[in-house]
C-alpha positions in Angstrom: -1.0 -6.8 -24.6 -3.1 -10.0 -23.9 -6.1 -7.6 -23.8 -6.1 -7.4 -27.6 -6.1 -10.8 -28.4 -9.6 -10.9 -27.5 -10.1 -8.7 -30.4 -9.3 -12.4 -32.8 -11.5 -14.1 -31.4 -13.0 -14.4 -34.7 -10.2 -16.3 -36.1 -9.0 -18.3 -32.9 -12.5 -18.9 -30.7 -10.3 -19.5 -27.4 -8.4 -16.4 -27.7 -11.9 -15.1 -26.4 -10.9 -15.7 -22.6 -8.2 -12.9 -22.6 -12.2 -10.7 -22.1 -12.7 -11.8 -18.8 -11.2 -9.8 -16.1 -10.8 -12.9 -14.1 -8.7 -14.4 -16.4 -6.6 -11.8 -16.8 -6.5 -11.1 -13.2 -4.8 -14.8 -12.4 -2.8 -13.9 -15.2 -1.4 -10.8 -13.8 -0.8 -11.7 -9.9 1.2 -15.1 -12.0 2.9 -13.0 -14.1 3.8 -10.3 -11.2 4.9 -13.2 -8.9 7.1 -14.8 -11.2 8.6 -11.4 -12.5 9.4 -10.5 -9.4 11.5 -14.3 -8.3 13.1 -13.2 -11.7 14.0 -10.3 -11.7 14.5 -9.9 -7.6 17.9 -11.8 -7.0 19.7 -9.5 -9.8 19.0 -6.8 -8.0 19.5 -7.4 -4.7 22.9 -8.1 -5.6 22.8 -4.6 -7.5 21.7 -2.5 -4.9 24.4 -4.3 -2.6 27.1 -3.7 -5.4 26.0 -0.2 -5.9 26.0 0.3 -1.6 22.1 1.2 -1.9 21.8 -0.2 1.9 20.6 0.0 5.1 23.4 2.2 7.3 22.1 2.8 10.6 21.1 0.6 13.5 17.6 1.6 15.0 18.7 3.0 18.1 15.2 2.6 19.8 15.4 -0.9 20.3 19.2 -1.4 20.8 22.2 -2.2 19.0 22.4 -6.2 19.4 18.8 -6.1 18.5 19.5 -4.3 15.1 23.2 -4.7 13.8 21.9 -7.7 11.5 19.8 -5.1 9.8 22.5 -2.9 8.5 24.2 -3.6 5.0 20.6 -5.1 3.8 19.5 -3.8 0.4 16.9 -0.9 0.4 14.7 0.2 -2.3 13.2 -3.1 -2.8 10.2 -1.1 -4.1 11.7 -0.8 -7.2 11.5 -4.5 -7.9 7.6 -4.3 -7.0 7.1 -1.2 -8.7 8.5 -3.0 -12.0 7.0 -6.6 -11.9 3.8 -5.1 -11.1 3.6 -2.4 -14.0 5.0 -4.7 -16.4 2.2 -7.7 -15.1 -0.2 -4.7 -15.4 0.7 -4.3 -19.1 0.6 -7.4 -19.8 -2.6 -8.2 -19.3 -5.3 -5.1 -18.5 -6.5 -2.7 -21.2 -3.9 0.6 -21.6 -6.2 2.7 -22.7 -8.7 2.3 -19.8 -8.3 5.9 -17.4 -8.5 4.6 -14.3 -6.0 2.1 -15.0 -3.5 5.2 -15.9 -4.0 7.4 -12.8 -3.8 4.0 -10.5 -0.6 3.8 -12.5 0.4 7.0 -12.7 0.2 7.5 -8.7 2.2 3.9 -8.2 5.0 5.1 -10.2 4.8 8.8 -8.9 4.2 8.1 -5.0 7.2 5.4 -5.6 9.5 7.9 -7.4 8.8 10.1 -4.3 9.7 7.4 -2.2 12.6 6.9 -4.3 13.8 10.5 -3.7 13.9 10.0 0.3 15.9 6.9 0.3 18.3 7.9 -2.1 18.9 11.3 -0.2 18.8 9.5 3.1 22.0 7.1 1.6 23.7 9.9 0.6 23.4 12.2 2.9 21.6 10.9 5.6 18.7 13.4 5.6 15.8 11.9 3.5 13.0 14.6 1.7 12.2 16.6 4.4 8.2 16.0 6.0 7.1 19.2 3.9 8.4 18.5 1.0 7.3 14.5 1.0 4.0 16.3 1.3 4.5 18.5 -0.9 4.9 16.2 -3.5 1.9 14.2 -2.7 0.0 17.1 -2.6 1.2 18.0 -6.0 -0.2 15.0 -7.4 -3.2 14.7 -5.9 -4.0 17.3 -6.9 -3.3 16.4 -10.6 -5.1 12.9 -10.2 -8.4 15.1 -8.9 -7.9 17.8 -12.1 -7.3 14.8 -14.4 -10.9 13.1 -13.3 -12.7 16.6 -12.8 -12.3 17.2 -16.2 -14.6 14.4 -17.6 -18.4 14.7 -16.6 -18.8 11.0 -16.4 -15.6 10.8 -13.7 -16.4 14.1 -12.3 -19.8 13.3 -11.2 -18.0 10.1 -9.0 -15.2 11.8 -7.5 -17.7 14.2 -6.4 -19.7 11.8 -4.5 -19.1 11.0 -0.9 -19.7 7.4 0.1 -19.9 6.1 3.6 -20.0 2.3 4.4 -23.8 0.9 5.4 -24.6 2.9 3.6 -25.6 2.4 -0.3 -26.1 6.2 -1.4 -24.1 9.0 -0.9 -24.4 11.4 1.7 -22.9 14.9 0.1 -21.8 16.1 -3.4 -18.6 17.8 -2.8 -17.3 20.8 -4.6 -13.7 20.7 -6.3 -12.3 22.4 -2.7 -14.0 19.7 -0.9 -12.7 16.7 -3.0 -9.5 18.2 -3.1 -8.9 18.2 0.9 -10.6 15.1 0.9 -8.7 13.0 -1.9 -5.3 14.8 0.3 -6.5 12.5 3.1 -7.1 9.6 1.6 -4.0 9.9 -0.4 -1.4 11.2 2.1 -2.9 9.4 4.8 -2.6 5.8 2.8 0.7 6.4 1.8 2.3 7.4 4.8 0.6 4.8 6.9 2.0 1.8 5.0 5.3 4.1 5.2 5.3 4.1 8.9 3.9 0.1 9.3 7.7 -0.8 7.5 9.7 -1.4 10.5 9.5 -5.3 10.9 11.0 -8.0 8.0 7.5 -8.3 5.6 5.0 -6.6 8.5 4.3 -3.9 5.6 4.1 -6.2 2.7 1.9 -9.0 4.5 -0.5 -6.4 5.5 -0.8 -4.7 2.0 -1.7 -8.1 0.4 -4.7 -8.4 2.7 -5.8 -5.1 1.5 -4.9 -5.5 -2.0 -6.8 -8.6 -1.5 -9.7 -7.0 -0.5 -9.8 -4.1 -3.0 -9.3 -6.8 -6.1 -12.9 -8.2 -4.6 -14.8 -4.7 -4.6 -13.2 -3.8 -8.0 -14.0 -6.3 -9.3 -17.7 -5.8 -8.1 -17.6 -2.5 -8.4 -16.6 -2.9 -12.4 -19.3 -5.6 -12.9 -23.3 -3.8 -13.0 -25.2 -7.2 -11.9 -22.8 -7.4 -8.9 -23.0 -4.0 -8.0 -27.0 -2.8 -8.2 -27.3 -6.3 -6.1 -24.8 -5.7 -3.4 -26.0 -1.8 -3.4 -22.5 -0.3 -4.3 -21.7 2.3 -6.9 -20.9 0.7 -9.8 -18.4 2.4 -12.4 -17.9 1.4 -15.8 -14.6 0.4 -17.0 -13.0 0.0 -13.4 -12.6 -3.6 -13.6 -9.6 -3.1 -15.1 -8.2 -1.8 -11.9 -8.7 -5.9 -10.7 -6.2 -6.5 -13.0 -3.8 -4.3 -11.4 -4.4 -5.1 -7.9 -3.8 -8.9 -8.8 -0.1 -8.0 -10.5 0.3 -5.8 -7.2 -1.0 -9.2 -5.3 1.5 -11.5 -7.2 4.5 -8.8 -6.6 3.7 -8.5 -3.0 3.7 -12.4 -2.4 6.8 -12.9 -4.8 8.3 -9.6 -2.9 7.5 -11.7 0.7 9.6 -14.3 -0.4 12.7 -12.0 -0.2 11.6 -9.6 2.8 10.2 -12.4 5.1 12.5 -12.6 8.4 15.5 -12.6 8.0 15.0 -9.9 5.1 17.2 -10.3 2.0 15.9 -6.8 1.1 14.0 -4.0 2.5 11.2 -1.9 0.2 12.5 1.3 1.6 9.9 4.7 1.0 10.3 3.6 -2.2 7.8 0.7 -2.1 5.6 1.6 0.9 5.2 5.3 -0.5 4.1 3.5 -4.0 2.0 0.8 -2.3 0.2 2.8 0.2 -0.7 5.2 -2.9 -2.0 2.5 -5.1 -4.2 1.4 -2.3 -5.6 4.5 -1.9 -5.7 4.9 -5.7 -8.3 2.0 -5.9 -10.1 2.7 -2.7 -10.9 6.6 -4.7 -12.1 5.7 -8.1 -14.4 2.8 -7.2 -15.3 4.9 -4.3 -14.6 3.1 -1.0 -12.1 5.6 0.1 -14.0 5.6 3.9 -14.3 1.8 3.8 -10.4 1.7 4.0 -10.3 2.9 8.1 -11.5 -0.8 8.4 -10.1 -3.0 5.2 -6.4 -0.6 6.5 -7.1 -1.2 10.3 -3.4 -2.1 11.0 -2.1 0.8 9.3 -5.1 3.2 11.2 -4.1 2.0 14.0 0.0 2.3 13.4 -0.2 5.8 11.9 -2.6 6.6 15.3 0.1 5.3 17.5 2.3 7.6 16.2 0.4 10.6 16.3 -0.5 10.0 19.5 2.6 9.4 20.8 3.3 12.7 19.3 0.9 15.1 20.6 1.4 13.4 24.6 4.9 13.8 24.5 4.3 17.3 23.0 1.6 17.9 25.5 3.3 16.8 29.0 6.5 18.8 27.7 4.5 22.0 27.6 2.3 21.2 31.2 5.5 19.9 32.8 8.4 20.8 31.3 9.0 16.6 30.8 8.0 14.7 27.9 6.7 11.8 28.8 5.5 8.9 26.4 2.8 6.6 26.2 4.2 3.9 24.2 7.6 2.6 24.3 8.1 2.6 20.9 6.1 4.5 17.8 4.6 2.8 15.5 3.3 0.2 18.0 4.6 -2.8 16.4 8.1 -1.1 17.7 6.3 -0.8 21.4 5.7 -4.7 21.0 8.9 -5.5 20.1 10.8 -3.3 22.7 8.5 -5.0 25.2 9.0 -8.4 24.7 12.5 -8.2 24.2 12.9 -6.6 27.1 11.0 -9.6 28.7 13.5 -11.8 27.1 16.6 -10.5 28.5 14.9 -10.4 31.7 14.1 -13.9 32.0 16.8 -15.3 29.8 15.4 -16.4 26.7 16.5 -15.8 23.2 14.7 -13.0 21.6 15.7 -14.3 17.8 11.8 -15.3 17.1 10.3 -12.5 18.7 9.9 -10.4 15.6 8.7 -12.9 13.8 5.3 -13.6 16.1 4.6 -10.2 16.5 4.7 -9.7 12.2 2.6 -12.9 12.1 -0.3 -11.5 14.7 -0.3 -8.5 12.4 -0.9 -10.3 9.6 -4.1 -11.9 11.3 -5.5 -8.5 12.4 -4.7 -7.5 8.6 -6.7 -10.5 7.3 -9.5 -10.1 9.7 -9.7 -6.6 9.1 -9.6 -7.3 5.1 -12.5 -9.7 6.0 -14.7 -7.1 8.3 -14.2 -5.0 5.4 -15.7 -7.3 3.1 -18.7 -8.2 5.3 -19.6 -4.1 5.3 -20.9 -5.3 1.3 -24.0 -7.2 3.3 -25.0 -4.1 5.7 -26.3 -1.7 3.8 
């Protein structure tokens, strides 16, 4: 909506300002933090009335570790889904495509999301693995089709990119693209899915990434910045700044509620939605590869897992025993079972203990964020 103002400028000179990205940009991340202090109390207390909560204690760590968990609200993602897409609104262009697909795969990936954690309160079994990727298949698919379609889009998707590296290596066929968008997409969205096990771990990281993907938007969108620092630039994807700074204001206003102890938890819901915008952004200014270091904590979370996965599978088969290498998967469950383990050993209260490991992850998110920003230099 403030987009078009611009368009008076003519009549009132100032109204000239609502042109710059970075002007909208502060105004969306404002606009998306204060939406979502709004607008997040209410429904807390209607996903509580309505019994959309947690029900199970995580049995991996222990009961006393966990019984303060149960009864919080889940599905928190809808309060980031909505302050974000109405910030978004607000204050980029509609019309611009690559604002719609980022869009379009927030609100899809989240409805997906949505799906599992309402089937998982009802019935206790969530959207089976096949069908969640199914789903996600499904739409990638459709966000591929939708860019193939147009020569100007379909000669970027087409494009592989690798960082240091400032042209691309291959021109991919539509097969090609296809598989590869699948593991950009899936991948993203079920990493951040399986980093949300710790009161704002998953958020905290995201904003580091959103963070860092508002930056190479932004320079991506901008044709001085981007023939200087070597990137590919792509007309009209500034817009997609806008959006990751209402996604940055929704994820620092959503903090606020889901810091330790959580008041609410973003369930498949948000992580499903939020890893998929990520990897939204990260496709259409072409920095999909660039996101195994900006995403190192959710690499390294979804590798734990899989991991942990094919040893146990492995040492069953050889030896009839599985055995495992972590304690826990993801690891920031292995971290926790560890050190509380040392508490009870030694006698010491084990209240904290979550809280430093989320806050070391949020370093290793910022650091990685910043390594991923340094790759703009070596080239």
């Amino acid at each position: 909506m403030f987009y078009y103002f611009s368009f008076l400028e003519d009549s009132i000179s100032w109204f000239r300002l609502f042109e710059y990205i970075t002007v909208r940009t502060l105004g969306a991340a404002t606009f998306g933090f204060i939406i979502m202090l709004l607008i997040g109390p209410y429904l807390i207390k209607k996903l509580k009335k309505i019994n959309f909560v947690e029900l199970d204690v995580d049995q991996r760590l222990g009961e006393n570790f966990k019984t303060s968990k149960v009864r919080t609200p889940t599905m928190g993602g809808i309060i980031i889904i909505s302050s974000t897409v109405i910030s978004t609104l607000l204050w980029a262009n509609p019309s611009n495509i690559f604002l719609l697909l980022t869009l379009g795969t927030f609100i899809v990936m989240g409805f997906i999301g949505f799906v599992d954690d309402y089937k998982k309160i009802k019935s206790k079994n969530g959207l089976s693995v096949r069908n969640k990727f199914l789903f996600q298949i499904l739409w990638t698919f459709v966000f591929l089709s939708i860019l193939w379609s147009s020569p100007e889009t379909q000669d970027q998707v087409k494009k592989l990119m690798v960082p240091f590296n400032k042209m691309p290596i291959l021109e991919m066929s539509f097969i090609f693209s296809f598989i590869f968008l699948i593991l950009v997409m899936v991948g993203a969205s079920n990493a951040v899915n399986l980093t949300d096990g710790l009161d704002g771990l998953a958020i905290g990281c995201t904003n580091s990434v959103i963070g860092c993907y508002l930056l190479l938007s932004y320079i991506a969108g901008h044709y001085s910045f981007a023939t200087y620092l070597q990137v590919p630039f792509i007309s009209g994807c500034g817009e997609l700044t806008v959006f990751c700074g209402a996604l940055l204001g929704s994820g620092l206003g959503f903090l606020w509620f889901n810091r330790n102890p959580a008041e609410i938890f973003m369930g498949d819901t948000g992580s499903l939605a939020l890893g998929g915008a990520i990897a939204s952004v990260a496709i259409l200014i072409k920095q999909e590869l660039l996101l195994i270091f900006v995403g190192g904590v959710f690499v390294i979370e979804a590798l734990s897992v899989i991991i942990q996965t094919i040893f146990f599978k492995y040492s069953r088969f050889k030896t009839g025993k599985g055995r495992r290498i972590f304690k826990c998967a993801p690891i920031h469950h292995h971290f926790e079972f560890v050190e509380k383990e040392k508490a009870i050993i030694n006698n010491k209260d084990p209240k904290y203990i979550e809280n430093i490991i989320v806050v070391k992850f949020w370093i290793a998110g910022i650091i990685c964020a910043l390594i991923g920003i340094a790759t703009l230099k070596i080239r």
